[in-house]
N, C-alpha and C positions, 0 to 999 in steps of 0.2 A: 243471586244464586251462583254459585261457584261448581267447579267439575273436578271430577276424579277417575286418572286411568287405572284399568287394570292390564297387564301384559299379559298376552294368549299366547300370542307365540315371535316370532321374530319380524315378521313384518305387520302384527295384527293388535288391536290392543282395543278394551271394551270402554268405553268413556261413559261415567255415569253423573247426573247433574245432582248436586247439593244443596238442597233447598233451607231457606233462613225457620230456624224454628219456631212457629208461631204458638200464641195463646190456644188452648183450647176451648171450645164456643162456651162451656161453661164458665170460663175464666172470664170471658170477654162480658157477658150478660152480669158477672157478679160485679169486676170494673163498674160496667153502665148503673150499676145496682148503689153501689156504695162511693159514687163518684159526683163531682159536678161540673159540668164543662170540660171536660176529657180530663180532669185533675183530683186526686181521690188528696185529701186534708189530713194533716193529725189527726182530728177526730172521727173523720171518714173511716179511718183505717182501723180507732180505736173499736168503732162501732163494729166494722167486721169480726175484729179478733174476738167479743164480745157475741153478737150473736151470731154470725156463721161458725166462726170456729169451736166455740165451744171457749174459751180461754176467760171465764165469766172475772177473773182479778185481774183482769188485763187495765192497765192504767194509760197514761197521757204517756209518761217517762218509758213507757214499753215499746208505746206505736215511736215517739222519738229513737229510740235505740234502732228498731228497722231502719227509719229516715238515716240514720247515723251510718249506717251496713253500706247505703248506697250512693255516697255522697262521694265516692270514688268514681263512678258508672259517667258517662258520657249522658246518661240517657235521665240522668237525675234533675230535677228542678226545685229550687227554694220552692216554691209557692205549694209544691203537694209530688204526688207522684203519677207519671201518668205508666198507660198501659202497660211499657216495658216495661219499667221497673218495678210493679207491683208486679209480674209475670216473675221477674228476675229474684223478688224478695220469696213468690212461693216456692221458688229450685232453688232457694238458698239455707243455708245452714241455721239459720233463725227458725224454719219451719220445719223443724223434725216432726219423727210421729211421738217421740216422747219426750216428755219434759227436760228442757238443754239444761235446765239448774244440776241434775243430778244430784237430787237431794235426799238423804234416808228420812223417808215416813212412815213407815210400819212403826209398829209399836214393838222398842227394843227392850224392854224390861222384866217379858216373861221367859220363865226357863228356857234353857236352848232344844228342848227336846219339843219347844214351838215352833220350829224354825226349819226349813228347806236351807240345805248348805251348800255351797261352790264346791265338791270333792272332787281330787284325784286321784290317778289309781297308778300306784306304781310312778311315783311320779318322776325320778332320774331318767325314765328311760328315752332315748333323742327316737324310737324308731319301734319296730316293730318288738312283740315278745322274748324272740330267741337270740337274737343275734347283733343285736346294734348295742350303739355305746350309751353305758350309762354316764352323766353328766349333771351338773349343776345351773345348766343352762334351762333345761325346758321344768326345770323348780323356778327358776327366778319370772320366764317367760308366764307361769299358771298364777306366781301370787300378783303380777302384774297387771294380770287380767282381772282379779279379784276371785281367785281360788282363796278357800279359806283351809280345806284340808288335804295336807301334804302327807301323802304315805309315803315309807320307808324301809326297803328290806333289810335287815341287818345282819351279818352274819363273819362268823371269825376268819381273817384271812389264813393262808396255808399253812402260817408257823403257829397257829393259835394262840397269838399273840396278839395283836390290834383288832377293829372291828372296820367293816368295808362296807359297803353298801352297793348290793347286785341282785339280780333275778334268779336266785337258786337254780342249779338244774335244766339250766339253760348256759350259752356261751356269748350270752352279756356279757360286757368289762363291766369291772367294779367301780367304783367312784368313794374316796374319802369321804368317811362321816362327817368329820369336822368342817371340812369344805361345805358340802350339804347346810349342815347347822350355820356356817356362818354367812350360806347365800339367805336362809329363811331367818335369820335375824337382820342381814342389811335389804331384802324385801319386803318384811311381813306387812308393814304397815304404808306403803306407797299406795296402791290404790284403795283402802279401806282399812281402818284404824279399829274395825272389830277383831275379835280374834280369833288367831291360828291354832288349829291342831291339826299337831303331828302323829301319826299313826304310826306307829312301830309295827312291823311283824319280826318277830322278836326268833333268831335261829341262834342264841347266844348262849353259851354255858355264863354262870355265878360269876365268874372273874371278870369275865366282861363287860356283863352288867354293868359291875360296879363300876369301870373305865366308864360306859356311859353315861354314866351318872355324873363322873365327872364333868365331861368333854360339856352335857346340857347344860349343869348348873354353871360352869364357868362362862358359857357363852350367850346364856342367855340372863341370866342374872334377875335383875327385878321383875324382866320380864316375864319369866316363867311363872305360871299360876300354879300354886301350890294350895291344897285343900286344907282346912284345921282335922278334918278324922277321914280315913280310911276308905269311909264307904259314908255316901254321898246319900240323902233321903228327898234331894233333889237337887237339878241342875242351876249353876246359878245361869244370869243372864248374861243377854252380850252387851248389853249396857253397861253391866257391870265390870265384865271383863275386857274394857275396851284396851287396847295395844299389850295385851296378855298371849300368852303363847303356853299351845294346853300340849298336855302328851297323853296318848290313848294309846292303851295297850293289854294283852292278857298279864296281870301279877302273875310274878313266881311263885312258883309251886307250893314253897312253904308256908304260906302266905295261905293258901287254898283250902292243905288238907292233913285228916290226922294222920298217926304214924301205920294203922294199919292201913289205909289206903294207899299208902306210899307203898309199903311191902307188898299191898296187891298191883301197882304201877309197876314196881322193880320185874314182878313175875309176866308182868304181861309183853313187858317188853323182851324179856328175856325168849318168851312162846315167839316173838314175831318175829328174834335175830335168828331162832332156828327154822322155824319158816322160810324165811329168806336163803339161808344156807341151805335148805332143801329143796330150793325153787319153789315154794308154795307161796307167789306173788298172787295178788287179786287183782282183776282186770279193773281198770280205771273205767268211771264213767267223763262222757263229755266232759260236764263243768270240771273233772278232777285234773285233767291230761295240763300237763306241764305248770300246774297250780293248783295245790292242795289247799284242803280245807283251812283258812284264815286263818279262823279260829283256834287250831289245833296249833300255834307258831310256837317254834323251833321245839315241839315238847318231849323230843328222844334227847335234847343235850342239855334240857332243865333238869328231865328228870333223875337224868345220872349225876347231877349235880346239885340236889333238893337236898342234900344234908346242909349245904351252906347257904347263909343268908346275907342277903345284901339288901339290907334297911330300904341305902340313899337310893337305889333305884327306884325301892316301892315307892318312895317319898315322892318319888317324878311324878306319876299316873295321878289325873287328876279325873281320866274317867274309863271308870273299870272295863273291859273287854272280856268276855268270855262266852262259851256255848255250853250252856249243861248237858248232862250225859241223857240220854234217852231218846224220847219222842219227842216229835217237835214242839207237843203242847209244852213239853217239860223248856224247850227253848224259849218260847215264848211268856212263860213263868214270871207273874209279878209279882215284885217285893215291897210292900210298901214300905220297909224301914230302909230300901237302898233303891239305885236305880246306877243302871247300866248300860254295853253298847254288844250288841249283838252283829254280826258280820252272817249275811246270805251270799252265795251264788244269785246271781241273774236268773240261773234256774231252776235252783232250789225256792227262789222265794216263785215264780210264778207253779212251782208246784203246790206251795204250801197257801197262796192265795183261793185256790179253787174248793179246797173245802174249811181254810182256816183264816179269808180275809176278815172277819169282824174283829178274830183274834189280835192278827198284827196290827190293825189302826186299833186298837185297846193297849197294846204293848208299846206305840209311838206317841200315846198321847204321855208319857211320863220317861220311859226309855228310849235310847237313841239304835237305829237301826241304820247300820251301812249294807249297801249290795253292790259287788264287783262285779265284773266282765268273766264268765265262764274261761277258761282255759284254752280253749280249742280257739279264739281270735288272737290266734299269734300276729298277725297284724295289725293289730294296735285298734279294731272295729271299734264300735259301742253298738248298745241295746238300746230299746226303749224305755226312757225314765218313767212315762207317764206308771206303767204298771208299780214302781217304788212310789213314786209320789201319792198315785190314789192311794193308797196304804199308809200314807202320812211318813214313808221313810226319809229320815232327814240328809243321812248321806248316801247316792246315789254316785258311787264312785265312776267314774269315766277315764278312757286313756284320754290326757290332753293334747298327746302327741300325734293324734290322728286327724281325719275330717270327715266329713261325711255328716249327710239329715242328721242321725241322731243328736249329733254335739253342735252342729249350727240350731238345735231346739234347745238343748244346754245353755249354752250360749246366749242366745235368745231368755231363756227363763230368766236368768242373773241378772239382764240389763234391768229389772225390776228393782226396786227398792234403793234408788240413788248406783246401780251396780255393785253395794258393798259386800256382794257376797254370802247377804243371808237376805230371805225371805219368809215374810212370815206367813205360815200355811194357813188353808181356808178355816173360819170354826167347823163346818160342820168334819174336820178331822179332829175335831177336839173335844165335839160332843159328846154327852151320856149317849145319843143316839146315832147309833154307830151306822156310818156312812157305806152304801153298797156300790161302788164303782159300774157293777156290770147289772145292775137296773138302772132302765131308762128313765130318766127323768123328766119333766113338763119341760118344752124350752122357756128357757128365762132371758135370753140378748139375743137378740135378728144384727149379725154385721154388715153389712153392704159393703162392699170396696167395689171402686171403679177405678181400672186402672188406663187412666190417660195419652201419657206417652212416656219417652225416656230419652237421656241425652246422656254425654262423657265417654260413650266405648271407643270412638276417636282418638282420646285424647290418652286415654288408659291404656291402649294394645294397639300392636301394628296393622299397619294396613292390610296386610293378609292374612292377620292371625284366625280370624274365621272361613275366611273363603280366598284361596290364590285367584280367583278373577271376577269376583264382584263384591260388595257390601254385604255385610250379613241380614239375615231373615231371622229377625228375633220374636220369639214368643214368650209368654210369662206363663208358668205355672202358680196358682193361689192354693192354700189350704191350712186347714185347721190340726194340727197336732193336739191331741189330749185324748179325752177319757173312749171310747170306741164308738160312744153314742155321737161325740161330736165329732169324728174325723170325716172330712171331706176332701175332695179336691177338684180344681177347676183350672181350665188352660185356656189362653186367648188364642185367633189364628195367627199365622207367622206372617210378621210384614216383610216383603220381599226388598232387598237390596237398600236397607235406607240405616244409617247409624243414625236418626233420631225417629224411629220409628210412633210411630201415634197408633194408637188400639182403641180407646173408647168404649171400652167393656165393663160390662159390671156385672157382679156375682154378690148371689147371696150367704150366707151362713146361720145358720140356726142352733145356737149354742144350749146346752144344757148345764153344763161347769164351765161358765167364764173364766172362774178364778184359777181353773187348770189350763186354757187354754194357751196356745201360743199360734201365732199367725205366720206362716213360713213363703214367703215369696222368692222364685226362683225365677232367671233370667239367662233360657237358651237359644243357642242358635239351630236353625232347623238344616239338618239333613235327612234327605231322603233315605238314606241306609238306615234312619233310625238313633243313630249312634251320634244323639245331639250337642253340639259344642257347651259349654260351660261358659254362661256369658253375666254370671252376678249372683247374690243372693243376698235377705236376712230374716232373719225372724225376730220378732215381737211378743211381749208379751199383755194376753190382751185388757190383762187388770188394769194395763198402762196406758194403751195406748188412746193417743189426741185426735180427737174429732176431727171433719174439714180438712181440706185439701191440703195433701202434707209432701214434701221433698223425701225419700225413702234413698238414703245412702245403701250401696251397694257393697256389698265382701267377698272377700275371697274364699277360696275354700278353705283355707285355714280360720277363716273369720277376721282378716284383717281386710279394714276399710281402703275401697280403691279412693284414691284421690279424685275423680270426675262423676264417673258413672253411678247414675241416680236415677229414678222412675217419678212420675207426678202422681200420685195416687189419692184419691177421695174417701172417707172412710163416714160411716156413717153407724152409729150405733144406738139400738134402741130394747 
């Protein structure tokens, strides 16, 4: 047992003793369990991974590879392993809670309008809505992660003459297109070889256009998936479009509509430029304030410009974007000779779910649905996805450049399906029998977690980053992210003064949508003001995760993995 001082003041200092981390009793009685003579065997250990863990293809060459893990360790023996080092292989990195293969197995073959996607929102931007630099870094950073779709604002720079890429209406820098396009050609395929779409919102007169059209086709070349007609009667798959690179966007106007509609477009805009000259603005709501309707992109500089066409651009769009005029039923409108992508607010769609959710999962079982971040989170927030996903929305767009719950559940959802970026959604969003999110459901999985102890914040942060004159007093919050029937949350007591703090708690959970759920584990330090330090997190998701006592890597608030700090955790699921 070794000591640690803390400084009080100049002649005074707190000395606290560092105890050796031990097995917890459970660990110790499964040891004596699957052990013989203080020595657990290859087969001893195959037999655990087999039936404690749940790992039912676990082979001889599996429990060897552990052996293999620890033959560095002082404490390792030819003959078998004892205590420590079976203690040492469960805090080790062989013992995730999800499958270390990171393999895709969902089924990648059905249209993409089956699938939950990695989106982002706005994706140049390093920082907050109004005011920070746009960049091609936190693009490379998102397809890294395994974002699969990159938005893009477009718009002419001052001479109207090139095309930029910034946050309208705001006092973002701008960032080159081509730059942009040639960080998501030298990314797209590094962490997952399905494919990329790019979302344009498109602020561009006809001449433009056409320059983009170039700058894509040139840079991205075979890559770029181009469709054989116009309007699509379904999506193809991401099987099929693997290391393809898609662009989504609203066609040009002429493309749209006849010529009296245009002469009633020319008049209407003409009504709004004297409006404006008369001060007769209309007040924005929330979601409108410093981000207008998607949907609506760039369409005062198309429309002045709808006499000219530009073929190669429509040639780009491989899947249609638009919002038709009307009522929302009229949005939600299914065509079965074509199929399309619709663009919500975050608070347009939870308006439109209250009395038209059976609509929208009817609409996403063949058309694709994106929801952004309302306007008014100039700070780069997020929402809650679960409300887009119960609806079967496949792109649920996020700032990537933020943190916070919402996006460590983001985050959390993707590590699903090898991380590549798609998920394939539950059937019953796919059913004739349309799915009601906000009826409760029978439960269907009871999960138990018991969380043990934890170790690494030592070795991760400074001695006084939690507390200037003692060890920190860490707590764990647990809880369930998904549909509202299933949210819960539960919190262990604070272990006072110890960085390998032991809890031995267990909590239960009572799921109704497993397939929706994600498991969110949070690790704070307790102060009495309230105002608890940040001391780890991850979320799971719980289609994925591995039975049996599991090593739980720790993140930051960004979602980047600490190098030490990990929790022993038991999971149990029936």
């Amino acid at each position: 047992m070794s000591r640690q001082s803390f400084k009080v003041c100049f002649c005074f200092r707190r000395i606290f003793k560092l105890r050796v981390l031990e097995p917890p009793e459970d660990v110790k009685i499964l040891f004596d369990q699957y052990s013989q003579n203080g020595t657990m065997s290859l087969d001893n250990l195959r037999g655990f991974l087999v039936e404690f863990q749940g790992e039912y293809n676990a082979t001889r060459d599996d429990a060897q590879a552990i052996f293999n893990s620890l033959k560095h360790l002082n404490i390792f023996s030819r003959r078998g392993l004892h205590l420590e080092a079976f203690f040492r292989y469960l805090l080790g990195d062989l013992n995730g809670p999800l499958s270390p293969s990171r393999v895709v197995h969902h089924d990648m073959t059905q249209p993409l309008a089956h699938y939950f996607l990695y989106t982002g929102h706005n994706s140049y931007l390093t920082g907050n809505q109004l005011s920070s630099d746009s960049s091609v870094e936190p693009i490379i950073k998102a397809l890294r992660r395994g974002v699969r779709v990159i938005e893009l604002d477009l718009w002419p720079r001052s001479k109207k003459d090139e095309v930029e890429v910034r946050h309208g209406g705001t006092l973002t820098n701008p960032v080159d297109l081509l730059k942009c396009l040639n960080a998501i050609k030298d990314n797209a395929f590094q962490a997952s070889e399905y494919p990329v779409v790019i979302t344009f919102e498109d602020h561009l007169p006809a001449n433009l256009q056409g320059q983009v059209a170039e700058m894509v086709t040139k840079t991205f070349g075979e890559m770029l998936y181009r469709p054989e007609t116009d309007q699509l009667r379904e999506f193809p798959s991401p099987e099929s479009l693997k290391k393809k690179v898609m662009i989504s966007t609203k066609p040009p106007k002429e493309y749209l509509e006849t010529p009296s509609s245009k002469s009633a477009k020319r008049s209407k805009i003409s009504s709004k430029k004297e409006q404006w000259n008369n001060g007769e603005t209309a007040s924005k709501s929330d979601n409108e304030t410093c981000d207008k309707d998607e949907e609506d992109e760039g369409e005062s500089l198309q429309e002045e410009d709808e006499d000219m066409t530009v073929p190669e651009y429509r040639h780009l769009i491989s899947i249609n974007a638009g919002k038709p005029k009307g009522a929302l039923q009229n949005w939600l409108s299914i065509d079965e000779k074509k199929v399309r992508r619709l663009s919500l607010s975050e608070q347009e769609l939870e308006n439109a779910t209250r009395r038209h959710g059976a609509d929208i999962i009817r609409f996403t079982q063949r058309n694709l649905l994106r929801v952004y971040p309302k306007g008014t989170r100039i700070t780069s927030s997020n929402y809650n996805p679960f409300v887009g996903w119960a609806h079967g929305a496949q792109m649920v767009a996020f700032n990537m450049q933020g943190y916070g719950k919402h996006l460590w559940v983001m985050q959390g959802m993707f590590k699903a399906n090898g991380g590549c970026g798609y998920v394939k959604k539950p059937d019953f969003l796919l059913s004739n029998e349309v799915f009601d999110p906000s009826v409760r459901l029978p439960v269907k999985k009871i999960l138990k977690v018991t969380i043990y102890m934890g170790e690494g914040w030592d070795l991760d942060f400074r001695r006084t980053h939690f507390d200037m004159y003692s060890p920190p007093d860490f707590f764990v919050k647990v809880g369930i992210a998904g549909v509202p029937a299933d949210k819960a949350v539960y919190k262990t007591k604070p272990i006072e003064d110890d960085w390998q703090p032991v809890w031995n708690e267990k909590f239960e959970f009572k799921l109704t949508v497993p397939e929706l759920a994600v498991l969110r584990i949070t690790v704070l330090e307790y102060d009495t003001s309230g105002q608890h330090d940040f001391g780890g997190q991850t979320c799971l998701p719980i289609s994925e995760l591995r039975t049996g006592i599991r090593a739980i890597p720790l993140h930051d608030r960004r979602g980047d993995k600490y190098k030490n700090a990990k929790l022993l955790v038991q999971f149990e699921l029936n």
